[in-house]
PAZAPA-4460 file (N, C-alpha, C; in steps of 0.05 Angstrom, whole numbers, plus 32768, in hexadecimal, padded with zeros to 4 digits):
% residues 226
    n_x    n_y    n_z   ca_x   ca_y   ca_z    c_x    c_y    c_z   seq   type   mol
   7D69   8483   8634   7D63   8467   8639   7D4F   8463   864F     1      X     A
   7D51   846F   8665   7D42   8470   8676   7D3E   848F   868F     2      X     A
   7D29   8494   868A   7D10   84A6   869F   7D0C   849E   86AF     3      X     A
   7D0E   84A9   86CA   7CF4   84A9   86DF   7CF4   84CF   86DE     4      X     A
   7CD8   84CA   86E4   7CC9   84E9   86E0   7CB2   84DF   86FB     5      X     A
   7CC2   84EC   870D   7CAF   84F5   8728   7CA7   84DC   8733     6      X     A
   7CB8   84CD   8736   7CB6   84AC   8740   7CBA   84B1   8769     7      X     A
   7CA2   84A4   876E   7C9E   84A9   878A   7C90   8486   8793     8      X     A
   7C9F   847A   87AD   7C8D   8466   87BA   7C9B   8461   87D0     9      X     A
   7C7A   8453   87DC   7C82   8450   87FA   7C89   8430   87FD    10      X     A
   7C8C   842F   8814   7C8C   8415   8822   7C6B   8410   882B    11      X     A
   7C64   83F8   8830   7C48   83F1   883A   7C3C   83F9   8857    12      X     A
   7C54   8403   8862   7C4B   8408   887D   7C4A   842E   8879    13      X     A
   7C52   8432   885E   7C48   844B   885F   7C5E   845D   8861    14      X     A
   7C7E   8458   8865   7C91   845E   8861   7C9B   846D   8848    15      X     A
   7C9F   8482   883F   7CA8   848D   8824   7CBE   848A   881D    16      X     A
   7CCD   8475   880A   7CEE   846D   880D   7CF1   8484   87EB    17      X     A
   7CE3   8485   87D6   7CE0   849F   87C7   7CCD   84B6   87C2    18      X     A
   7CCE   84C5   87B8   7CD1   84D9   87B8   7CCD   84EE   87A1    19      X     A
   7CB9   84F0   8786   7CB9   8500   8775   7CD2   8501   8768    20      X     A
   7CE8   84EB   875F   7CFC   84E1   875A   7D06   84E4   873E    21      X     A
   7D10   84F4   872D   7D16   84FC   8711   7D35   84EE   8716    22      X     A
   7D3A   84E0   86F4   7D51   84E3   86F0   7D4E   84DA   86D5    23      X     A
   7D6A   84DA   86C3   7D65   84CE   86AC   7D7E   84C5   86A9    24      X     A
   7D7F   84A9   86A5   7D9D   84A1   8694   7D97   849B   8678    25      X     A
   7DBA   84A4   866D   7DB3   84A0   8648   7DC2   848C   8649    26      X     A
   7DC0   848E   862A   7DC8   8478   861C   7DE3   846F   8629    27      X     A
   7DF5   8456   8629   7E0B   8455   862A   7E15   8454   8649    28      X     A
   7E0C   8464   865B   7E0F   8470   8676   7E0C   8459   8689    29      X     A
   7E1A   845A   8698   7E2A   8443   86AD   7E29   8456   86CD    30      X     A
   7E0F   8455   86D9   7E13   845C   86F2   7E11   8448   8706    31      X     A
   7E1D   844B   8721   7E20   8449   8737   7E00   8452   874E    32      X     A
   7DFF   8448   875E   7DF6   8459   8768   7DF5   8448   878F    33      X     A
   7DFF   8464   87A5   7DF7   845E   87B8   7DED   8466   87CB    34      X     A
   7DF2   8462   87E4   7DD6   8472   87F7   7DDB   845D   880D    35      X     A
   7DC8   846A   8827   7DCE   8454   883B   7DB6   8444   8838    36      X     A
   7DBD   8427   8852   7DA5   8418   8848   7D8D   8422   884D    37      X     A
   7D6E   841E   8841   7D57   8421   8846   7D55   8439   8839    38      X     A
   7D66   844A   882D   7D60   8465   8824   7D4D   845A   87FF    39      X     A
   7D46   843B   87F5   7D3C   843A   87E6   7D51   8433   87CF    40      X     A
   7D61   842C   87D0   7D72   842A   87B9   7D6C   840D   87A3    41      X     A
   7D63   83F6   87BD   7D56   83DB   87AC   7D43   83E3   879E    42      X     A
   7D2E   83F3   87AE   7D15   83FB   87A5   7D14   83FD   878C    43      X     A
   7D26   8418   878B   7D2D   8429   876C   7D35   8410   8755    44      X     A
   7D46   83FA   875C   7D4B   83EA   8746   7D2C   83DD   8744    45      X     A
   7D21   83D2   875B   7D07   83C6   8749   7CF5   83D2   873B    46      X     A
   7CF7   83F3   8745   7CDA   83FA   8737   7CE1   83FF   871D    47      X     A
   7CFB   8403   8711   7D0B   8403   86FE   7D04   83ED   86DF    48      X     A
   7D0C   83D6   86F4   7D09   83BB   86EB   7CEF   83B0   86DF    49      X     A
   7CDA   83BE   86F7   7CC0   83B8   86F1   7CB9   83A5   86FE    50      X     A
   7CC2   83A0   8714   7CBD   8386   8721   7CA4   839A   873E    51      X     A
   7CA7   83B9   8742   7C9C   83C4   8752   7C8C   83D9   8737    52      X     A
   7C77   83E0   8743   7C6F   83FD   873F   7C6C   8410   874E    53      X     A
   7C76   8430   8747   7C79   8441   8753   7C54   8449   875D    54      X     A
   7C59   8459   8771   7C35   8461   877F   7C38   8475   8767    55      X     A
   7C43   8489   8760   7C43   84A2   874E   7C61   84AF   873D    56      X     A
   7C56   84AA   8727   7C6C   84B9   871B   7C6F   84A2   86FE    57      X     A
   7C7F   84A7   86F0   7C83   8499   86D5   7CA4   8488   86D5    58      X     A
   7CA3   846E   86CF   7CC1   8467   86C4   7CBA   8467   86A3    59      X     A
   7CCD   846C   8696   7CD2   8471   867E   7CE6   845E   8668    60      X     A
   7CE2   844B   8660   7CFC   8447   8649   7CF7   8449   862E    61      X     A
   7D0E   844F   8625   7D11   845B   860A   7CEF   846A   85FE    62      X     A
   7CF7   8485   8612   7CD7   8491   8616   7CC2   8484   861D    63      X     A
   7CC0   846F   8620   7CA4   845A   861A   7C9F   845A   863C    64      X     A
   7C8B   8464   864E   7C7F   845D   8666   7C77   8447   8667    65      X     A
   7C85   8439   8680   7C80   841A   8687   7C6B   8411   8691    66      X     A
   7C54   842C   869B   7C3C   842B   869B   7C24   8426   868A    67      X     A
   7C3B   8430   866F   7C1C   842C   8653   7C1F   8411   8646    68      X     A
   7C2C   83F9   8659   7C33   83E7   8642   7C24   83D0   8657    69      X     A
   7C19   83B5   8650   7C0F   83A7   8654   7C1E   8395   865B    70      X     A
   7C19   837E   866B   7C20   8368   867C   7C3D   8361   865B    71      X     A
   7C33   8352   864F   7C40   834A   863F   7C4F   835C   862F    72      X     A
   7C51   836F   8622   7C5E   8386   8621   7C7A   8385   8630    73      X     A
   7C72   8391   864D   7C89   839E   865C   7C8D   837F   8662    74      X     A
   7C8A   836B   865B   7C9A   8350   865F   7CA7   834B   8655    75      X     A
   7CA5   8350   8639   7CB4   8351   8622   7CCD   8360   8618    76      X     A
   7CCA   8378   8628   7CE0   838D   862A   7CEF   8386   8641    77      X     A
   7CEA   8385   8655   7CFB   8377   866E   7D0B   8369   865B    78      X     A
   7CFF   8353   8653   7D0E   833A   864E   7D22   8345   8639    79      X     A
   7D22   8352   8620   7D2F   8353   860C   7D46   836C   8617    80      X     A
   7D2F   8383   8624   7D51   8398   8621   7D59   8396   8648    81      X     A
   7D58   838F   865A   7D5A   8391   866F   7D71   837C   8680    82      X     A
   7D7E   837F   868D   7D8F   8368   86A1   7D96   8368   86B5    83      X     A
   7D91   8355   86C7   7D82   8356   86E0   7D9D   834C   86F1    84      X     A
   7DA1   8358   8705   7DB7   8350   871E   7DAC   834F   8735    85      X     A
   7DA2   8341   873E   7D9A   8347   8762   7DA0   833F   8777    86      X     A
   7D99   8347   8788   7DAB   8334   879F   7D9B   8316   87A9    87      X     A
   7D84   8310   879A   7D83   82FC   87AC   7D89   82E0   878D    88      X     A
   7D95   82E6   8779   7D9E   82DE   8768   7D8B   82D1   8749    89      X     A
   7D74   82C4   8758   7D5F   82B9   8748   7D67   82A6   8732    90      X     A
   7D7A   8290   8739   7D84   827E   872D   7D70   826A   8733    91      X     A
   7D60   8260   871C   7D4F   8245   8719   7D5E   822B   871E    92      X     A
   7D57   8224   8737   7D6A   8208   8741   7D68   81F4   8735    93      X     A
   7D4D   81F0   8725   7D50   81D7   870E   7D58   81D9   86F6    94      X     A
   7D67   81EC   86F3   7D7B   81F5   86DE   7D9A   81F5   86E5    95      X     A
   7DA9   81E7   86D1   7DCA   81E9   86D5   7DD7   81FC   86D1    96      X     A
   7DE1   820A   86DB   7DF6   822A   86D1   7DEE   822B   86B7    97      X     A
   7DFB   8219   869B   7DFB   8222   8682   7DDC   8229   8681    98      X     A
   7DC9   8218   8681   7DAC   8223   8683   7D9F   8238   868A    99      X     A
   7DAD   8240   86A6   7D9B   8257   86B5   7DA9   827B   86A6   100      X     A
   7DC5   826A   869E   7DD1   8286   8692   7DC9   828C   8673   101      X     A
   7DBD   8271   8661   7DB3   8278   864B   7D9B   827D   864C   102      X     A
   7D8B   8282   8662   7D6F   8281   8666   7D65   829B   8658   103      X     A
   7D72   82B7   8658   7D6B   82D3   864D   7D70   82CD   8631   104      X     A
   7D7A   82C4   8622   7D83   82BC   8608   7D68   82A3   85FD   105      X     A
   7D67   828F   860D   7D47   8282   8602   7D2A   8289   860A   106      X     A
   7D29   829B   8615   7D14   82B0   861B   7D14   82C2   860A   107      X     A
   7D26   82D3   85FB   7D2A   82E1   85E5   7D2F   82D6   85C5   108      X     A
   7D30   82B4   85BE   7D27   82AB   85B1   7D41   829B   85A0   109      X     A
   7D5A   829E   85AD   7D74   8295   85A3   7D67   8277   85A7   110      X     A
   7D6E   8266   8597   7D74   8246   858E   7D8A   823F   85AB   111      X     A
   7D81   8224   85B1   7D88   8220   85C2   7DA8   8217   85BE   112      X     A
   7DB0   820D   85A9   7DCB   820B   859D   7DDE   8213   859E   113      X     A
   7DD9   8231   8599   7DE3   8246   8595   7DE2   8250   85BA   114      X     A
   7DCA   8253   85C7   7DCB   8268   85E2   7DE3   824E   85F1   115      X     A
   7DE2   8239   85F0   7DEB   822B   8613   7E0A   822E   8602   116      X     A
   7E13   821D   85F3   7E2D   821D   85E8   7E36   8232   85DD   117      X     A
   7E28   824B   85DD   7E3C   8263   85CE   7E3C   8274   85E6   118      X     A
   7E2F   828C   85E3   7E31   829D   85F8   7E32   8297   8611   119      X     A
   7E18   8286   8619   7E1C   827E   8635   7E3B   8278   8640   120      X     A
   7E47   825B   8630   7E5C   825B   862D   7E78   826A   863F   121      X     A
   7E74   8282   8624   7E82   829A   8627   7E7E   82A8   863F   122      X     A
   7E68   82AC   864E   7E61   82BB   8666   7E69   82A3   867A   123      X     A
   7E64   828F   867D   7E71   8280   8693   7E8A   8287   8696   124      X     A
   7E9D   827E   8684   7EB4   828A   868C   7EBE   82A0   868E   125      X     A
   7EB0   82B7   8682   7EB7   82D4   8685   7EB4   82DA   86AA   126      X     A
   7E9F   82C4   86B2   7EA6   82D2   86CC   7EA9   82BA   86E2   127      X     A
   7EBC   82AD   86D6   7ECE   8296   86E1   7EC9   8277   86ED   128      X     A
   7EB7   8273   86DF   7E9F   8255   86E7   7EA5   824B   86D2   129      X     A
   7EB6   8248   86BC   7EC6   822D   86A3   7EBB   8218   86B5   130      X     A
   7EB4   8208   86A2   7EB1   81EA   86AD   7E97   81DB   86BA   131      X     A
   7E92   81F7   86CA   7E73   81F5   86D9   7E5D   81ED   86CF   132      X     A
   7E59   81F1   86BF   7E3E   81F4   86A9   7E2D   81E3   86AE   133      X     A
   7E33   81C5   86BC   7E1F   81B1   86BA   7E1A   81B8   86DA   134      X     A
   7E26   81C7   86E5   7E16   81C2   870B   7E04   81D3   870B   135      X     A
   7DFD   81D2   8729   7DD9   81E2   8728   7DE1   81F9   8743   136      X     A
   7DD3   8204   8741   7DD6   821D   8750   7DD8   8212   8770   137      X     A
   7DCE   81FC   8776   7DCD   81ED   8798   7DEE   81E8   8798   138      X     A
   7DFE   81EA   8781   7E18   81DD   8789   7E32   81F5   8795   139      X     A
   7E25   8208   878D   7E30   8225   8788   7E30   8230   879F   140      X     A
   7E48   8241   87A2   7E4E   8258   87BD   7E38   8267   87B4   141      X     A
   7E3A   827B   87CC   7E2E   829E   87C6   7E30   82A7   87B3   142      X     A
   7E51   82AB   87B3   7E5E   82B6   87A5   7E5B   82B4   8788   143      X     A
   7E61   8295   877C   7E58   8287   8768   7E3C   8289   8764   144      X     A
   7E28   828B   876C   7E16   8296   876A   7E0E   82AC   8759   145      X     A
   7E16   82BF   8768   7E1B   82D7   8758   7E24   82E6   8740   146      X     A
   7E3D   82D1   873E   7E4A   82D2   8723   7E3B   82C5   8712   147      X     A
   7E24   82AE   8713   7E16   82A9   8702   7E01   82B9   86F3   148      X     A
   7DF3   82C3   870F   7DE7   82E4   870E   7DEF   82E7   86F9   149      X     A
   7E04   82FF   86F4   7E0A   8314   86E6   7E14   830D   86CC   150      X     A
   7E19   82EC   86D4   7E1D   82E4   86B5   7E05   82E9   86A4   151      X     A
   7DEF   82DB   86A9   7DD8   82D8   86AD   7DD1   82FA   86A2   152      X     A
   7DD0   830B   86B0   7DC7   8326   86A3   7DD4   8331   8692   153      X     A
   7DE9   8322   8684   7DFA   832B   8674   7DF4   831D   8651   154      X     A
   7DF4   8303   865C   7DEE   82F4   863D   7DE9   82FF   862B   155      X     A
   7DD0   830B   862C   7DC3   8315   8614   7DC9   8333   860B   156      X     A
   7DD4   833D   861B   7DE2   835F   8615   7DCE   8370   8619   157      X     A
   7DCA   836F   8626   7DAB   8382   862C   7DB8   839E   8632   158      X     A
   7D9E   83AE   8625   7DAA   83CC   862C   7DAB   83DC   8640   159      X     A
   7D9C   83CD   8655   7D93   83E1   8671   7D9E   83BF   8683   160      X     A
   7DB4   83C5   8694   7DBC   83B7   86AB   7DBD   83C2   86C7   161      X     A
   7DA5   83B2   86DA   7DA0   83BC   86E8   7DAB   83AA   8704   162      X     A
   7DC1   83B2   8714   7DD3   839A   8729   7DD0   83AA   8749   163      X     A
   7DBE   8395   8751   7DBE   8399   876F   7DD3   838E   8789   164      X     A
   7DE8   8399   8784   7E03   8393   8797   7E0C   8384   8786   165      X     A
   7E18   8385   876C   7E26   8368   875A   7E3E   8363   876B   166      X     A
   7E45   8369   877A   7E5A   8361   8783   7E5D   8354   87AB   167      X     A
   7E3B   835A   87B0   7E40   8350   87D0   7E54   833A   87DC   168      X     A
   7E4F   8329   87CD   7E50   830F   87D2   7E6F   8301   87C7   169      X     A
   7E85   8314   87BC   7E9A   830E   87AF   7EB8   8319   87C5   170      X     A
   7ECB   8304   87C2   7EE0   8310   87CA   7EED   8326   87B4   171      X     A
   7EF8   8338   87C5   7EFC   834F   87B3   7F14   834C   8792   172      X     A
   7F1F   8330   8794   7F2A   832C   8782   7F18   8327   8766   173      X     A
   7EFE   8316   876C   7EEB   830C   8758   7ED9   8324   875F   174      X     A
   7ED5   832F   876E   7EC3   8347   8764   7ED2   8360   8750   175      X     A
   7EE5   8365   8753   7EFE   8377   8736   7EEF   8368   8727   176      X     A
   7EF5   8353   8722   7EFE   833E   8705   7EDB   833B   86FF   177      X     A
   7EC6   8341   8709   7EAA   8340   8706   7EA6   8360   86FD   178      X     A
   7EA8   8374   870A   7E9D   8390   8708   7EBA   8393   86E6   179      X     A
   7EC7   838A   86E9   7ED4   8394   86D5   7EC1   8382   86BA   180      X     A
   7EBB   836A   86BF   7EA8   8359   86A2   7E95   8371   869B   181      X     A
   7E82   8377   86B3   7E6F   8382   86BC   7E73   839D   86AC   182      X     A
   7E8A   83B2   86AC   7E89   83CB   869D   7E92   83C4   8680   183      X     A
   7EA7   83AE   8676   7EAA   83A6   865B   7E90   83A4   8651   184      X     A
   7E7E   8397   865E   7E72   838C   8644   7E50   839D   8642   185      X     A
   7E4D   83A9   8656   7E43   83C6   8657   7E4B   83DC   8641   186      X     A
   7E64   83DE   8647   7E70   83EF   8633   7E6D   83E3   860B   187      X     A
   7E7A   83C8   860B   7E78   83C4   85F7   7E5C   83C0   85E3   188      X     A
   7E45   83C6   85FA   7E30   83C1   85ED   7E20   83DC   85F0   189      X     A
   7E26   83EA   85F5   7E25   8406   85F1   7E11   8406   860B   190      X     A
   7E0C   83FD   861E   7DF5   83F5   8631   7DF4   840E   8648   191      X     A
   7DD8   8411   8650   7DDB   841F   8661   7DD3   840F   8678   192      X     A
   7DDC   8415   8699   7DE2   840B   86B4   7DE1   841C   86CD   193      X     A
   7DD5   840B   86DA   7DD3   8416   86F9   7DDC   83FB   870D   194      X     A
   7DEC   8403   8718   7DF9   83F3   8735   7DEF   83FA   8749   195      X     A
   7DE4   83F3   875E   7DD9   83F2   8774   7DF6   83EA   8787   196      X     A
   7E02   83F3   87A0   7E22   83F5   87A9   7E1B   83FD   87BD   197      X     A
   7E2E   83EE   87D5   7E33   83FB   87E6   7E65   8404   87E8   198      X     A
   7E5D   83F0   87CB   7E7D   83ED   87CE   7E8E   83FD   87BF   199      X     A
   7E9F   8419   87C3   7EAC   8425   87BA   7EBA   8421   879B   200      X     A
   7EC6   8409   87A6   7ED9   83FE   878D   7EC1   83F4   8776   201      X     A
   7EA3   83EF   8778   7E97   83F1   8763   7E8B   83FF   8756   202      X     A
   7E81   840F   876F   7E74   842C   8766   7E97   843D   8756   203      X     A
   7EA6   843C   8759   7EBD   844A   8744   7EBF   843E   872D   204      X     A
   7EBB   8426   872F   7EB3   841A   8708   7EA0   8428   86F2   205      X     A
   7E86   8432   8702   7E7C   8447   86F1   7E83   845E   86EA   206      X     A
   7E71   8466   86D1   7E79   847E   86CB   7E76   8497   86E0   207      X     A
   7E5C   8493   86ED   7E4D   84A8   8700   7E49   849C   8718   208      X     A
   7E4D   84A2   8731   7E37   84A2   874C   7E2C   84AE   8759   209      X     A
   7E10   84A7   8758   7E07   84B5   8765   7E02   84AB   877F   210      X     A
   7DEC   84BC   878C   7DE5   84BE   87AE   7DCF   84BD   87AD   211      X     A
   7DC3   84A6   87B3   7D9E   84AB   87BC   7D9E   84AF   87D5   212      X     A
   7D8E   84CE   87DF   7D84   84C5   87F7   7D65   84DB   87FA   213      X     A
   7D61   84E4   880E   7D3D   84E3   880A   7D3A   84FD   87F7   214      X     A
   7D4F   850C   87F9   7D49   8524   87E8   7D46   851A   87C1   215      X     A
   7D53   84FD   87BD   7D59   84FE   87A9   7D6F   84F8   879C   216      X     A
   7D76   84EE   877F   7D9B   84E2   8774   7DA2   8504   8772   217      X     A
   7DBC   84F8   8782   7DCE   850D   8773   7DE3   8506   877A   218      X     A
   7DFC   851E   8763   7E16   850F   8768   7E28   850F   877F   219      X     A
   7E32   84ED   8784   7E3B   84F0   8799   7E59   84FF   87A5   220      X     A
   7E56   8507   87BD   7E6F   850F   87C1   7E8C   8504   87BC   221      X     A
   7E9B   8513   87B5   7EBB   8505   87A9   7EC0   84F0   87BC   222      X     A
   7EBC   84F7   87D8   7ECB   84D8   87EE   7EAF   84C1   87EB   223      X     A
   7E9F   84C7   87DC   7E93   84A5   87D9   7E99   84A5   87BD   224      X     A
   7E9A   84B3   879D   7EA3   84A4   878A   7EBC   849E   8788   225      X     A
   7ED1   84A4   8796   7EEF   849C   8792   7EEF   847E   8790   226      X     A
***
C-alpha cells in the first residue's frame, strides 16, 4: 500500500528530523507509531499525506511515486484513497458537523442525499455527536472537535488512514470508545493505517509499534507497546 524508499528532510533552519528512511506498510496493516517529540514523527505523517515533500528519496502508493503525478492527480488520490486526522483538526467553520463530515464523500462524487443523511449520519453517532449535525464547529469542545475529525476521515472508507494524536484531546473514556471506531472500521475495510501517539493505550490498538528515532522505524520495545 505504501513505500518510502530513502525518504530524508530537514527543517528550514537546516535541522535533519529524517534520514534515508525505508519502510513499507501492506495491505490491511494497522500501525502505531512513536518517538519523542521533534524526533519528526508529524513530519513523517505530512510528507506521507502530501501536504510536505521530502528533499530526497521517494513516497510510494500502490507502487505509483507521488512524485510522478501532477497537481491534480495526487489531488485526486488524496482525496479518494486517503484519511486525514490531525491535530489542528481542519473543520470548515461555515460548515455544520453533518456538512463538514460529508465533505470527503461530496468531493468524491456521492449525491448529496445520500452523503449528509446516510453515512455522515452513521459516523456522527459512531463517535457520539447524535443530534449535533446542525451546529458548527465554533460551538464544539476540543474534544468534540476531534471526534468530528476522525469522523470526517472515516466517511468515505479510505484505504490509507493517516491520525496525528487521534486521541489528544479526549478523556480516556471517549478516547477507548474512538480508537476502538477507529480499528473497526479500519479493519472492516480492509484499510491500511498509521497513528501518530504519544499514548500507550492507543499505540496497543494497533497491530505493530514502532519507534522513530534518528537512526530510523523500528520495533518498539515491549515496555512502550504494552
Amino acid at each position: 500500500m505504501l513505500e518510502l524508499r530513502q525518504v530524508s528532510k530537514a527543517y528550514t533552519n537546516g535541522r535533519r528530523v529524517l534520514s534515508a528512511l525505508s519502510y513499507t506498510l501492506g495491505a490491511g496493516e494497522y500501525v502505531a507509531i512513536m518517538g519523542e517529540s521533534g524526533v519528526g514523527k508529524s513530519t513523517l505523517l505530512n510528507l506521507i499525506a502530501g501536504l510536505d515533500t521530502p528533499d530526497s528519496g521517494e513516497i510510494l502508493i500502490d507502487g505509483v511515486a507521488m512524485s510522478s503525478l501532477d497537481d491534480d492527480t495526487a489531488t485526486r488520490l488524496r482525496r479518494e484513497k486517503f484519511g486525514f486526522v490531525f491535530q489542528a483538526f481542519h473543520l470548515l467553520p461555515h460548515l455544520n458537523l453533518h456538512q463538514n463530515i460529508a465533505l470527503p464523500l461530496l468531493l468524491n462524487g456521492a449525491p448529496m442525499e445520500w452523503a449528509a443523511p446516510g453515512r455522515a449520519t452513521q459516523m456522527l453517532h459512531a463517535v457520539g455527536l447524535q443530534g449535533r449535525g446542525q451546529d458548527f464547529p465554533r460551538q464544539l469542545s476540543g474534544g468534540e472537535l476531534q471526534r468530528v475529525a476522525i469522523a470526517r476521515a472515516l466517511v468515505h472508507q479510505p484505504k490509507l488512514v493517516l491520525a496525528d494524536e487521534p486521541t489528544g484531546n479526549l478523556d480516556p473514556d471517549t478516547a477507548h470508545g474512538v480508537l476502538m471506531l477507529l480499528r473497526d472500521e479500519i479493519k472492516a475495510n480492509g484499510a491500511s493505517a498509521i497513528i501518530v501517539t504519544h499514548s500507550h493505550a492507543a499505540a496497543a490498538t494497533a497491530d505493530r509499534v514502532l519507534l522513530l528515532t534518528k537512526e530510523g522505524l523500528q520495533p518498539a520495545p515491549a515496555r512502550l507497546s504494552a
